[in-house]
N, C-alpha and C positions, 0 to 999 in steps of 0.2 A: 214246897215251902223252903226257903233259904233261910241258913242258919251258917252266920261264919264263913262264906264263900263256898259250901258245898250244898246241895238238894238233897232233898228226899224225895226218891221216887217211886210209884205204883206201877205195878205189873198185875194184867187179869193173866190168869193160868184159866182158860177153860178147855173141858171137853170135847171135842168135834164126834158128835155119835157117829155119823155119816161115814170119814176119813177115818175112823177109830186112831184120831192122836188128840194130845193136849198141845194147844196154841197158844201162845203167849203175845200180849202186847200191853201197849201203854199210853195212853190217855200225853205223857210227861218226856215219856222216850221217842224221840221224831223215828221213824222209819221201822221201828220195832215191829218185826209179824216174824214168830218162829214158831216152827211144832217139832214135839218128838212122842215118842213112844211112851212115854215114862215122865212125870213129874220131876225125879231127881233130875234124868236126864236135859228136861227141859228149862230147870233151873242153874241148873252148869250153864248150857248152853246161854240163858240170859246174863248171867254173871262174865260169862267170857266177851261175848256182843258188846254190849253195854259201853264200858268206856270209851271203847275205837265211835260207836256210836253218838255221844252225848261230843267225844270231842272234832266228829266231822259236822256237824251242826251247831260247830259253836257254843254248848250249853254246861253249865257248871258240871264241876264231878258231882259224882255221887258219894252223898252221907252214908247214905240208908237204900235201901230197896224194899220195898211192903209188898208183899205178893198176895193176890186176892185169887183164890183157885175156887174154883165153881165144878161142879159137874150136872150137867141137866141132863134126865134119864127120858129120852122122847118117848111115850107110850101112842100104838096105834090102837083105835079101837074099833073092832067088827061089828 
């Protein structure tokens, strides 16, 4: 959504059970795909990306950042 010359943008933070990291991307941000070990760590990580990002693709700065973090707990069953 634009407001004023700058976006708001979304970030999913999910889970990878498999990799055991949280991955980050965005619907809003072109090229976004990061993982780290740690949710902080992974939100740094997007905060630093992020404007070199939005301004190799052309796209307004950022207002805001909305982070949507998920964790899905994969169950097997025998």
């Amino acid at each position: 959504m634009m407001r004023g010359g700058r976006m708001n943008y979304t970030v999913y933070l999910t889970w990878d059970d498999e990799a055991e990291v949280w991955v980050a991307t965005s619907p809003n941000v072109i090229g976004l795909v990061l993982e780290s070990e740690s949710v902080d760590k992974l939100i740094q990580r997007v905060k630093d990306a992020t404007p070199e990002l939005l301004e190799l693709n052309h796209q307004e700065p950022a207002k805001s950042i909305n982070y949507i973090c998920n964790r899905i707990q994969q169950m097997v069953l025998a």
